[in-house]
N, CA, C and O of each residue as an XYZ file, in Angstrom:
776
protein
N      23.571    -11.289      9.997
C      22.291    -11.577      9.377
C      22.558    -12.096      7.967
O      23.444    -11.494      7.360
N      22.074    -12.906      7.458
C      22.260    -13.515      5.897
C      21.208    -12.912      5.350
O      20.253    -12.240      5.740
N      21.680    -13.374      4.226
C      20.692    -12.520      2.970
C      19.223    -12.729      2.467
O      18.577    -11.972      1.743
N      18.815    -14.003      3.046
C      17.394    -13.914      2.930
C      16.767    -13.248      4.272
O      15.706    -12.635      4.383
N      17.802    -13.571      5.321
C      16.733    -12.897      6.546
C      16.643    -11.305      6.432
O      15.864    -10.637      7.110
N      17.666    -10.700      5.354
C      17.535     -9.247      5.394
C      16.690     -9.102      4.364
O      16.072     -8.047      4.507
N      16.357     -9.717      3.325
C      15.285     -9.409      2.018
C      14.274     -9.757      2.613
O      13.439     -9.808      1.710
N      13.859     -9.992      3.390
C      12.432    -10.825      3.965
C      12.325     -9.173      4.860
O      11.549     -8.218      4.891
N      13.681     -9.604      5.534
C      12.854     -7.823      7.073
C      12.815     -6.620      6.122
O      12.179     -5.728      6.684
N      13.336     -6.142      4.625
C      13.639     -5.671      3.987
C      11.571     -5.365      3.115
O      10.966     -4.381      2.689
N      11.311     -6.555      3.240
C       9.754     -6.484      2.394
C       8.989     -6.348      3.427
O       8.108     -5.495      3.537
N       9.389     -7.468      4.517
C       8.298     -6.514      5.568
C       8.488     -5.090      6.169
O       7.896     -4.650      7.155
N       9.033     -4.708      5.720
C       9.356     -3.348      6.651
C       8.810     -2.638      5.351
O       7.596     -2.743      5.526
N       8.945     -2.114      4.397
C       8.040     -2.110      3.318
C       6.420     -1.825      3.016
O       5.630     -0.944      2.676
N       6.535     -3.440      3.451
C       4.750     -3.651      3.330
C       4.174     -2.406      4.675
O       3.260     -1.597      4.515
N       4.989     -2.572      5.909
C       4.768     -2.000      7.288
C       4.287     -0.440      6.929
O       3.213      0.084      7.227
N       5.373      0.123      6.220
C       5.430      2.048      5.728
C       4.142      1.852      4.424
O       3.136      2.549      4.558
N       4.198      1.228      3.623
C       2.910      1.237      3.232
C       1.286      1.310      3.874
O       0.397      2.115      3.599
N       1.272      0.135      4.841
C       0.388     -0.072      5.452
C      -0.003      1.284      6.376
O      -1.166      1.648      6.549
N       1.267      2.019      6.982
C       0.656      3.328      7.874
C       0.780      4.452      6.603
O       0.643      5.604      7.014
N       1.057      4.321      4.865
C       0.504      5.362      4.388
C      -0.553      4.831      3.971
O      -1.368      5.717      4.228
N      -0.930      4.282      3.662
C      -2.685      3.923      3.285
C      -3.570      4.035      4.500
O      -4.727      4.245      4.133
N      -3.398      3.941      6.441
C      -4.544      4.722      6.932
C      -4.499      6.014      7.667
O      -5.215      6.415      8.585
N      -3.177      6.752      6.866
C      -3.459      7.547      6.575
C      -4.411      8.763      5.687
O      -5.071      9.744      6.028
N      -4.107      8.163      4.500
C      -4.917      8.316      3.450
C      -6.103      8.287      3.418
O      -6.924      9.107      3.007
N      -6.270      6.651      4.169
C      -8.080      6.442      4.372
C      -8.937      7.584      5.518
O     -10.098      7.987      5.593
N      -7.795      7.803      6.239
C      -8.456      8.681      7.507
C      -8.380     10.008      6.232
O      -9.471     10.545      6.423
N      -7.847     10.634      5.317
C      -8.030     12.337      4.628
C      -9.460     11.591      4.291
O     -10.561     12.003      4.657
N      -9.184     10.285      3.436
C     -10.725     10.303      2.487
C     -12.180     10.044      2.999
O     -13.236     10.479      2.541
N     -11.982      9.305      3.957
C     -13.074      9.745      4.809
C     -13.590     11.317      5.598
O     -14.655     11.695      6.087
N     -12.521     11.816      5.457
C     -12.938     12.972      6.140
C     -13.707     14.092      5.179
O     -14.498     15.011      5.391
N     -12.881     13.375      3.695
C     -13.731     14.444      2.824
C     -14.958     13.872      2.355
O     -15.589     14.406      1.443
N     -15.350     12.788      2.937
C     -16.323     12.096      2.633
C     -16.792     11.009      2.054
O     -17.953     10.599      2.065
N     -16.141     10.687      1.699
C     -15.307      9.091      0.601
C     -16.174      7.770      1.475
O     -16.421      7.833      2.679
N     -16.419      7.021      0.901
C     -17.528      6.090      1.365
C     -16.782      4.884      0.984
O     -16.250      4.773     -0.120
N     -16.736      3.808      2.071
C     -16.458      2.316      1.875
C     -17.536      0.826      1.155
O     -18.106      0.007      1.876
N     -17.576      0.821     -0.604
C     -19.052      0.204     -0.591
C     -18.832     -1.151      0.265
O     -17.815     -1.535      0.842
N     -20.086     -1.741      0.166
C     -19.988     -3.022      0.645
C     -19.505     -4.347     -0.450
O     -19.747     -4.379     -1.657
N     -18.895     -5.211      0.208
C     -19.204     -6.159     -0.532
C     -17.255     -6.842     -1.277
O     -16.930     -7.752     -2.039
N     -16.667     -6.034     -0.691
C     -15.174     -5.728     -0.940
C     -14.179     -7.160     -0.363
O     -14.703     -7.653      0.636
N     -13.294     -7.657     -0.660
C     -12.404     -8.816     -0.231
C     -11.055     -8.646      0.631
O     -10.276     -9.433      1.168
N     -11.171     -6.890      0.479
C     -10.500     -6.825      0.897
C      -9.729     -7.496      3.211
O      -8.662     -7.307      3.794
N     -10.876     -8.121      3.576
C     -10.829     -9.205      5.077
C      -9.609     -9.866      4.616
O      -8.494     -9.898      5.136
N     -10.277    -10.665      2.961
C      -9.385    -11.636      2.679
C      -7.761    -11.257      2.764
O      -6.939    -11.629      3.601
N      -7.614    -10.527      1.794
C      -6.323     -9.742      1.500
C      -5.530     -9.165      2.918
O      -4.332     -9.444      2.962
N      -5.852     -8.716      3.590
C      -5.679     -8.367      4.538
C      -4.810     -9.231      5.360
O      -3.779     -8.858      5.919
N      -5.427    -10.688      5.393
C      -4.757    -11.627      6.059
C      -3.921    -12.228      4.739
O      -2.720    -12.465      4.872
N      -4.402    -12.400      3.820
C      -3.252    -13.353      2.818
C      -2.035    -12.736      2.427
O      -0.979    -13.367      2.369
N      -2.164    -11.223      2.089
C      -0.739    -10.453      1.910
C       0.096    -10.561      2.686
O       1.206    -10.987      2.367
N      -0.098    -10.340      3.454
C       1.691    -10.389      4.759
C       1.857    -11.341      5.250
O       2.795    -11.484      6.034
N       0.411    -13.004      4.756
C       0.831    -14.154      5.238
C       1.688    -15.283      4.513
O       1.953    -16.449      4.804
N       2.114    -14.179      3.102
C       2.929    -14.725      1.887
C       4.337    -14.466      2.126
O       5.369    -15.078      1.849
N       4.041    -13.250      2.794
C       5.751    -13.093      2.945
C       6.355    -13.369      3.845
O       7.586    -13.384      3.856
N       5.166    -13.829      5.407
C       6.008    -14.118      6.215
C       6.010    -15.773      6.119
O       6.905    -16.215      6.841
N       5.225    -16.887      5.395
C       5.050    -17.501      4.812
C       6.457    -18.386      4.006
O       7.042    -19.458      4.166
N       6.560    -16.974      2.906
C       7.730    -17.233      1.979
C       9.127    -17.535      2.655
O       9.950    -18.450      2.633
N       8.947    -16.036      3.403
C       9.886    -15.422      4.323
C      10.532    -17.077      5.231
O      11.670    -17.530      5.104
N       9.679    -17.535      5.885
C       9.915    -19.045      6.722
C      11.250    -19.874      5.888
O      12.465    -19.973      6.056
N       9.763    -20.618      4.459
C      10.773    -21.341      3.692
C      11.694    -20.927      3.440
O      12.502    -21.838      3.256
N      12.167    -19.867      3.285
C      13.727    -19.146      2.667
C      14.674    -19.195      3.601
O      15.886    -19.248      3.396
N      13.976    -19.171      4.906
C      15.293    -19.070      5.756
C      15.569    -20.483      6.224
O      16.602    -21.019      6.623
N      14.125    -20.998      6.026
C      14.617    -22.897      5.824
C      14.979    -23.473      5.132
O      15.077    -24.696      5.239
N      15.395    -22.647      3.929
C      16.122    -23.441      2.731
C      17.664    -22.993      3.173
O      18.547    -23.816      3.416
N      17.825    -21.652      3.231
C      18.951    -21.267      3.534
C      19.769    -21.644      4.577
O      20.971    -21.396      4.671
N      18.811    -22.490      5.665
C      19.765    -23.076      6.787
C      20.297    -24.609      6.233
O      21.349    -25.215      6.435
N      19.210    -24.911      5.528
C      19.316    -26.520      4.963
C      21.077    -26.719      3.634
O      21.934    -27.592      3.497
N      20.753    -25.107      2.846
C      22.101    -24.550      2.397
C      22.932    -24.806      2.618
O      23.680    -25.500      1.929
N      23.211    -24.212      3.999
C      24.473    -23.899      4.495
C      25.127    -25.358      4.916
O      26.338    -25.515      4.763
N      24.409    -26.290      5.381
C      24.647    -27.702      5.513
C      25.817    -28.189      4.047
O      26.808    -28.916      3.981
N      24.965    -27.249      2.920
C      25.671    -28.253      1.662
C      25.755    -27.195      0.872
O      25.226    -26.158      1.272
N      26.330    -27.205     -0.225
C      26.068    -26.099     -1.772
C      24.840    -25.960     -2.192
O      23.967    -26.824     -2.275
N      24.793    -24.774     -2.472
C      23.772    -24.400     -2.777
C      23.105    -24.976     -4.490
O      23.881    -25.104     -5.436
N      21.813    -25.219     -4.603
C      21.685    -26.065     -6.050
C      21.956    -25.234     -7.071
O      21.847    -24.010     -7.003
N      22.354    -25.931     -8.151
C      22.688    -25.359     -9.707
C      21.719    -24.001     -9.917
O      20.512    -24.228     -9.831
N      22.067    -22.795    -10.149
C      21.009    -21.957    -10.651
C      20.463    -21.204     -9.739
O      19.711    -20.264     -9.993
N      20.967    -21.739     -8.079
C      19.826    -21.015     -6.976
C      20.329    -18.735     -7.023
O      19.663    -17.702     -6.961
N      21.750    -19.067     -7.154
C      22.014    -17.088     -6.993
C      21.269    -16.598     -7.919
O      20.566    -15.614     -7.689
N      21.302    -17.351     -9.426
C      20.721    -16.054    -10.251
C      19.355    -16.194     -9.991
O      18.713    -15.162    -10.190
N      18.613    -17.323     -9.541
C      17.413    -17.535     -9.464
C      16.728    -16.129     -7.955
O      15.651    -15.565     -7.759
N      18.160    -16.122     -7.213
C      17.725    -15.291     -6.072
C      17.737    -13.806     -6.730
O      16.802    -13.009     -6.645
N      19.117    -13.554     -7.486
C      19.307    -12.223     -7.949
C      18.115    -11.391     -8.557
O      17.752    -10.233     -8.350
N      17.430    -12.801     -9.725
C      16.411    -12.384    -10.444
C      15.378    -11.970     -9.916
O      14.687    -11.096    -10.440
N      15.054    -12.625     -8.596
C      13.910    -12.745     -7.783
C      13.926    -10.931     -7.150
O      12.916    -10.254     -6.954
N      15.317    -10.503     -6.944
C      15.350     -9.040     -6.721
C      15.292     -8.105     -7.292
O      14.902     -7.006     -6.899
N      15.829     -8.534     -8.715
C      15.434     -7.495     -9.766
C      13.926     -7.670     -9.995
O      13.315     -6.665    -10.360
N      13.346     -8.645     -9.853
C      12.144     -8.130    -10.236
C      10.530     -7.970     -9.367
O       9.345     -7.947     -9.701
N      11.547     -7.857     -7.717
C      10.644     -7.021     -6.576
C      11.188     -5.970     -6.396
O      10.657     -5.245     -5.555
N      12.381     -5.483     -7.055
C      12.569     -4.071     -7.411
C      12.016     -3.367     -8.252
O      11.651     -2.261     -7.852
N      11.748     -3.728     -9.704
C      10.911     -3.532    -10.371
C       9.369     -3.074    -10.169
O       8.850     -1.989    -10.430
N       8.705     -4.457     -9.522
C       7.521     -4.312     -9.151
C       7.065     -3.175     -7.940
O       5.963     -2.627     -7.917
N       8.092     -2.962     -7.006
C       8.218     -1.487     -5.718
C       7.852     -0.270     -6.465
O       6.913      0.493     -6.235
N       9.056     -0.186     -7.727
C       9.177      0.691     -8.507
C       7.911      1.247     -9.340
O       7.591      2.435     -9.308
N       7.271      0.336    -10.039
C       6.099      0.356    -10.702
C       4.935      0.555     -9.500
O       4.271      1.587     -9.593
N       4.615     -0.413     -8.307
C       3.336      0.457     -7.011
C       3.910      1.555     -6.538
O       3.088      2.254     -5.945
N       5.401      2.165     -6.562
C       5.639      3.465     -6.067
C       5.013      4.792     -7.429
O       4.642      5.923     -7.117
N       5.042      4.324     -8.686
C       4.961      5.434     -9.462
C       2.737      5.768     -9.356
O       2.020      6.757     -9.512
N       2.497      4.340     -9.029
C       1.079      4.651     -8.812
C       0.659      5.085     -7.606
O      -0.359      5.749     -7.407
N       1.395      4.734     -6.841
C       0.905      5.542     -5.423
C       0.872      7.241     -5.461
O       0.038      8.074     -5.106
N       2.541      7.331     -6.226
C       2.985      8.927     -6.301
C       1.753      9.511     -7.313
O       1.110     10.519     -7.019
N       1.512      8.690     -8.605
C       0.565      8.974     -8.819
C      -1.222      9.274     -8.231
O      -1.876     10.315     -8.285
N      -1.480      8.360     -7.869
C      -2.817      8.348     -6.788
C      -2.734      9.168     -5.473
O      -3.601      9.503     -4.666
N      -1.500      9.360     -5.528
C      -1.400     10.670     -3.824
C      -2.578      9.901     -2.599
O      -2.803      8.753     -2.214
N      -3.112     11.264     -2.299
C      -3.877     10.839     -1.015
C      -5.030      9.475     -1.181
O      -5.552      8.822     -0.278
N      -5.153      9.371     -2.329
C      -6.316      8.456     -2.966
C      -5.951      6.843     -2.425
O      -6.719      6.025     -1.920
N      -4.634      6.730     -2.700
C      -4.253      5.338     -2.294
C      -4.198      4.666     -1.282
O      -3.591      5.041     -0.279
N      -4.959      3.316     -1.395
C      -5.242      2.751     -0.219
C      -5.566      1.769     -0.068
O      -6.648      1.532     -0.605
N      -4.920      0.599      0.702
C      -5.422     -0.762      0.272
C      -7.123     -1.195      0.351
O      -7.589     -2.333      0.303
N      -7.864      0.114      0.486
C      -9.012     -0.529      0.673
C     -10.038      0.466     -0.674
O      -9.554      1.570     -0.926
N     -10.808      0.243     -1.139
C     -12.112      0.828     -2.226
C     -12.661      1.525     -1.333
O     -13.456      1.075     -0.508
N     -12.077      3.362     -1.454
C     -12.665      4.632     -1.074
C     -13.213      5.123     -2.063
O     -12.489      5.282     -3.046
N     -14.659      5.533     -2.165
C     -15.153      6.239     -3.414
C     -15.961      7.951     -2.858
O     -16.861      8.435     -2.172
N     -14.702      8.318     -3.869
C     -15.636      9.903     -3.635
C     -16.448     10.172     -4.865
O     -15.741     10.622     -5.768
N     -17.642     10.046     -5.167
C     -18.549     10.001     -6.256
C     -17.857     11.526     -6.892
O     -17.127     12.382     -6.393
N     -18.368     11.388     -7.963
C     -17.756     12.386     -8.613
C     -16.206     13.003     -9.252
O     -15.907     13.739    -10.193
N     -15.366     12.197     -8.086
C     -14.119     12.458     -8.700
C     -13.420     12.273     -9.341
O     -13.139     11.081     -9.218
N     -12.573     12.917    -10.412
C     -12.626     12.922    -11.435
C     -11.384     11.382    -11.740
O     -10.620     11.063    -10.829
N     -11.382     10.792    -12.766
C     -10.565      9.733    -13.080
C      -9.140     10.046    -13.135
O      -8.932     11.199    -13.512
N      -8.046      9.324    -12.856
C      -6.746     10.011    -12.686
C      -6.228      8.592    -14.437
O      -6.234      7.361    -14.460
N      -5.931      9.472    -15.386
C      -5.391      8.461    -16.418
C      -4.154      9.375    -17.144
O      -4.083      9.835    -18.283
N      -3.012      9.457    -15.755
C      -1.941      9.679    -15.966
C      -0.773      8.953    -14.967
O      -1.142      8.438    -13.911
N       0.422      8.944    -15.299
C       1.181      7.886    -14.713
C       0.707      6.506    -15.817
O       0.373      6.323    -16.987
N       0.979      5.624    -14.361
C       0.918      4.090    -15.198
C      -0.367      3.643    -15.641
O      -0.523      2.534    -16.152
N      -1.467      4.616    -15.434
C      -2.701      4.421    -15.518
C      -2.798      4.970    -17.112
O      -3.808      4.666    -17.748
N      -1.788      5.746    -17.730
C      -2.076      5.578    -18.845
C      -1.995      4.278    -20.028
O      -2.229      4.231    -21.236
N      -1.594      3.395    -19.132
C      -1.165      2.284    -19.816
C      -1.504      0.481    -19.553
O      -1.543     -0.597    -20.147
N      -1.705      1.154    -18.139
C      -2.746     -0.315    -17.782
C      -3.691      0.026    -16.764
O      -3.552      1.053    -16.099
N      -4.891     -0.972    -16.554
C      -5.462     -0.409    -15.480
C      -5.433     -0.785    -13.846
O      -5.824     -0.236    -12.816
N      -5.055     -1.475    -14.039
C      -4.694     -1.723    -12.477
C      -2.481     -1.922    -12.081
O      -1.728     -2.815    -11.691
N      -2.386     -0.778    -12.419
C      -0.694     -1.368    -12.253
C      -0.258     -1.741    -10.551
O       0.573     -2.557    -10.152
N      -1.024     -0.952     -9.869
C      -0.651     -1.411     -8.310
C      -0.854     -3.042     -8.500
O      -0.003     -3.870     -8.176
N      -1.995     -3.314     -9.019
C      -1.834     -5.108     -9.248
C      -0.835     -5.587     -9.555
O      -0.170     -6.354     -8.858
N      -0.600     -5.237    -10.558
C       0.473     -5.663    -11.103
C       1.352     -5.887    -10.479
O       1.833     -7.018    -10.416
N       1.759     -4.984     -9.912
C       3.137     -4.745     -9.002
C       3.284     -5.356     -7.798
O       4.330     -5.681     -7.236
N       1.773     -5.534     -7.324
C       1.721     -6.473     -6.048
C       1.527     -8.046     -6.811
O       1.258     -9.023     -6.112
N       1.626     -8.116     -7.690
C       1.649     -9.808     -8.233
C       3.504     -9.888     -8.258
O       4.186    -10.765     -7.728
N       3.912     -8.894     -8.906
C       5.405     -9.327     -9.042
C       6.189     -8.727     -8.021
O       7.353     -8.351     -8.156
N       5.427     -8.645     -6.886
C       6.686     -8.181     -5.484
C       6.512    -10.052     -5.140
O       7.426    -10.871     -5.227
N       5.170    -10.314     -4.775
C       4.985    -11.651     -4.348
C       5.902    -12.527     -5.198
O       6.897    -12.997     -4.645
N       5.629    -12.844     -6.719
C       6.389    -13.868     -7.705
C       8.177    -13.433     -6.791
O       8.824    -14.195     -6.074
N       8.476    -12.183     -7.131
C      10.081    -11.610     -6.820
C      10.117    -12.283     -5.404
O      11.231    -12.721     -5.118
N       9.214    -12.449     -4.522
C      10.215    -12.617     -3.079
C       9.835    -14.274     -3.391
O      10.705    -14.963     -2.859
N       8.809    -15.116     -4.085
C       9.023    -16.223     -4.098
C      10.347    -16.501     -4.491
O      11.028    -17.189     -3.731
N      10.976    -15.964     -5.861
C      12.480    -16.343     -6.190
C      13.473    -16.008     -5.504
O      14.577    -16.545     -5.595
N      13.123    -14.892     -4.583
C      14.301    -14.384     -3.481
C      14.595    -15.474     -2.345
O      15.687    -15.904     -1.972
N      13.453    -15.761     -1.955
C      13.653    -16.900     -0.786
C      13.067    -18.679     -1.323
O      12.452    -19.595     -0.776
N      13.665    -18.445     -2.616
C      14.072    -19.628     -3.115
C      12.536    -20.681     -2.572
O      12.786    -21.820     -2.179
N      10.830    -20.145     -2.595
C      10.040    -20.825     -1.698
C       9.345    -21.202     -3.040
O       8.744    -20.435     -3.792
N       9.556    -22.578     -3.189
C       9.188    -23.356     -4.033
C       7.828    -24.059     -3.854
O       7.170    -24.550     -4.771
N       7.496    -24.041     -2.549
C       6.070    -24.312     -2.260
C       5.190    -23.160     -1.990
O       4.309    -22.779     -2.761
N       5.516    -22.555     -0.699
C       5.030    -21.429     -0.242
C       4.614    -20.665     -1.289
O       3.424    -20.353     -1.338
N       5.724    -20.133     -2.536
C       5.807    -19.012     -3.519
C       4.630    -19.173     -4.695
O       4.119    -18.223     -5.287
N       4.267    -20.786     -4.934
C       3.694    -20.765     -6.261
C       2.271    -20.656     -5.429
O       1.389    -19.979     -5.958
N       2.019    -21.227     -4.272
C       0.489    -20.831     -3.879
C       0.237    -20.019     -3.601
O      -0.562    -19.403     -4.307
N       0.575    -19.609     -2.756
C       0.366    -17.619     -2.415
C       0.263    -16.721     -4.002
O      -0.495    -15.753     -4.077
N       0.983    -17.101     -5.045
C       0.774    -16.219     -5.991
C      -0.273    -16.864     -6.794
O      -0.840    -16.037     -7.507
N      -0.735    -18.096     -6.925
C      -1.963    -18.030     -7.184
C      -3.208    -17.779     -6.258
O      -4.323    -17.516     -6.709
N      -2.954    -17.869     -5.104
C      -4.256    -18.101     -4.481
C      -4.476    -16.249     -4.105
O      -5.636    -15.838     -4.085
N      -3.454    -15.357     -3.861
C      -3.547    -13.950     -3.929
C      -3.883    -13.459     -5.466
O      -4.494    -12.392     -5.531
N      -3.625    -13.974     -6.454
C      -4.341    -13.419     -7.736
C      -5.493    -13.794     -7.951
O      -6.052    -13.247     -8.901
N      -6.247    -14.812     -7.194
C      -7.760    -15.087     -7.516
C      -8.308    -14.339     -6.712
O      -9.539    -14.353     -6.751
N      -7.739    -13.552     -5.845
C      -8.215    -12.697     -4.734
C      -7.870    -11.824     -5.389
O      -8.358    -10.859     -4.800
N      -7.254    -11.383     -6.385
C      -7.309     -9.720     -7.101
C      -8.335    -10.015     -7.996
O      -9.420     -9.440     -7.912
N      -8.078    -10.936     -8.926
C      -9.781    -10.946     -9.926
C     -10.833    -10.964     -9.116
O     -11.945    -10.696     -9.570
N     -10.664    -11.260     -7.885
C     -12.218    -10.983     -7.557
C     -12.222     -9.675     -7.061
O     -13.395     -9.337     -7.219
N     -11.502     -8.534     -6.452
C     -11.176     -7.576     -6.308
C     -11.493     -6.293     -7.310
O     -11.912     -5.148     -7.140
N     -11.090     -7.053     -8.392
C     -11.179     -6.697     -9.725
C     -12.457     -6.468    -10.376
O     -12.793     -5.512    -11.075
N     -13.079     -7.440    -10.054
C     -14.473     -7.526    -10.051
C     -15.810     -6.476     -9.131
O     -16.881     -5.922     -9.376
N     -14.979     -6.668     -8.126
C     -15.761     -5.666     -7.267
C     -15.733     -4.491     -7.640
O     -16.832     -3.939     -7.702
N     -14.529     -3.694     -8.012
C     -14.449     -2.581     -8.696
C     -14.966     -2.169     -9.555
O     -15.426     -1.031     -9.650
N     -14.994     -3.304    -10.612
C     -16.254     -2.993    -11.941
C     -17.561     -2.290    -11.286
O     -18.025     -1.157    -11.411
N     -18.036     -3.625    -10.404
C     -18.962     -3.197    -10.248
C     -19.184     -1.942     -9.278
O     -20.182     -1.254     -9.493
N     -18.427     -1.632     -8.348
C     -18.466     -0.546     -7.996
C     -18.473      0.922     -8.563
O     -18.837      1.986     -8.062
N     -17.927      0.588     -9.820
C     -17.356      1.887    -10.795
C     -18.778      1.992    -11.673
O     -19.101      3.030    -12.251
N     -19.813      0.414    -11.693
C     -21.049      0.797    -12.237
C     -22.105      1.350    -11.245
O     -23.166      1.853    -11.615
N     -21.784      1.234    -10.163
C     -23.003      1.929     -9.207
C     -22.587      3.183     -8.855
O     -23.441      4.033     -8.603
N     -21.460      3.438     -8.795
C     -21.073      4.571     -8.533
C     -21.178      5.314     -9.353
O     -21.829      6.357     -9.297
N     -20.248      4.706    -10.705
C     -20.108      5.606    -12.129
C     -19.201      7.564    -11.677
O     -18.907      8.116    -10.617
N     -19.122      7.831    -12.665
C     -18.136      8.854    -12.517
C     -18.803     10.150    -13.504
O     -18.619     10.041    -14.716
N     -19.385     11.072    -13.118
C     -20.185     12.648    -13.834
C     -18.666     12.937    -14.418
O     -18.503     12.901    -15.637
N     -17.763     13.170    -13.703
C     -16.622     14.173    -14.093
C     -15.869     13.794    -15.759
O     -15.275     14.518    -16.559
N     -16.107     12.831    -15.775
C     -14.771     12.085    -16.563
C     -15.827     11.110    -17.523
O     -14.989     10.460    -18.149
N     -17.033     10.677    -17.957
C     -17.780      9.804    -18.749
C     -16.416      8.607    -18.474
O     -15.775      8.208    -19.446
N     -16.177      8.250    -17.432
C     -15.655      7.039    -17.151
C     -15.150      5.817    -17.962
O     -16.135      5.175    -18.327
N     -14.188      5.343    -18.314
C     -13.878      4.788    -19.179
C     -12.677      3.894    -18.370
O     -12.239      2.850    -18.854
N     -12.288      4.348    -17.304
C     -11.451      3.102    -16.603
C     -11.734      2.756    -15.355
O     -12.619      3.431    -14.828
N     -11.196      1.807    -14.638
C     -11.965      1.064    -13.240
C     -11.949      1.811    -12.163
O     -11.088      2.682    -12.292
N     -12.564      1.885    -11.044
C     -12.847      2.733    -10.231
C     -11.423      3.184     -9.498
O     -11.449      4.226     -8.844
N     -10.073      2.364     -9.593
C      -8.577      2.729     -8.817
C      -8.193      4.198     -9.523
O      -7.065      4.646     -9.321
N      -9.076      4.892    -10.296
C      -8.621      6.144    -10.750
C      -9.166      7.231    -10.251
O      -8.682      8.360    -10.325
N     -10.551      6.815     -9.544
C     -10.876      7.779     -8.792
C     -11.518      7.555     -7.506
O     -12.372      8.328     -7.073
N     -11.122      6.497     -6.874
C     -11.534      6.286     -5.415
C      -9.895      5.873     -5.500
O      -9.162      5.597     -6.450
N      -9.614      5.995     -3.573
C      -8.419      5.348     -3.087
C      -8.617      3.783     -3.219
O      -9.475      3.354     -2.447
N      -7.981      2.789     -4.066
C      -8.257      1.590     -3.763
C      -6.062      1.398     -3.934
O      -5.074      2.129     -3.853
N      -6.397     -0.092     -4.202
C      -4.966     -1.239     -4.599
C      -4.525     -0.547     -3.019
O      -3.471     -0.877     -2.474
């Protein structure tokens, strides 16, 4: 197996253990009662996330066959190396918010009214870091599999799908609003969302 086809089965397998802990999660928060509002993007996301990497995933292993034909271009290892350090990074940073958010986390906007805001972990420092982290796993596997087309659209066209995400939350965090905590950050602190 070469090295992009293992960083590619490497993120999907990943995204995969994520995906069965978040309905997990969603199945506790519904049970304690946690409500799905309307009006969420998450359809979109759904299909555009894992269609970036398997997407990316393509070009990389079509660059890498096109490679092997010839040398590889000026700059492409560190450009790959970098691309790993910094979807390691970004794992690292959605793992400390997940560990943080526990059962709460979930790729979808669970709101248990009332509960209280979580503004510890990375949440003391930004407010959406699972974003974050899902912007720079995407940027990291664009540089991993060297996808020079694939990589720059998917990371814009998946970040206009988090600002609007982003958006929904506001407003969710204003209809909902939070008794416990006089609320002061976006609703990913106290519903399961990212």
């Amino acid at each position: 197996m070469n090295l992009t086809a293992l960083l590619i089965a490497v993120a999907i397998g990943l995204l995969l253990a994520e995906t069965r802990l978040s309905a997990g999660n969603a199945a506790r928060l519904r049970e304690q009662g946690a409500v799905l509002p309307p009006g969420d993007v998450y359809a979109l996301m759904r299909v555009l996330y894992p269609a970036a990497f398997v997407c990316m995933g393509a070009e990389g292993l079509w660059r890498a066959a096109a490679a092997s034909a010839g040398p590889l271009p000026a700059g492409a290892p560190s450009f790959v190396l970098s691309g790993i350090v910094l979807f390691a990074a970004s794992k690292a940073l959605k793992y400390w918010a997940i560990a943080t958010l526990g059962e709460r986390w979930t790729f979808r906007v669970w709101v248990r009214p009332g509960a209280p805001l979580l503004q510890t972990g990375p949440y003391r420092y930004i407010a959406h870091p699972n974003y974050l982290a899902v912007m720079g796993e995407l940027a990291g596997t664009a540089m991993m599999m060297r996808a020079r087309v694939a990589g720059p659209m998917f990371v814009v066209a998946f970040g206009l799908v988090l600002l609007a995400r982003i958006r929904f939350e506001a407003r969710v965090h204003g209809e909902y609003g939070n008794a416990a905590a006089g609320a002061v950050r976006p609703p990913d602190h106290h519903a399961g969302t990212d």
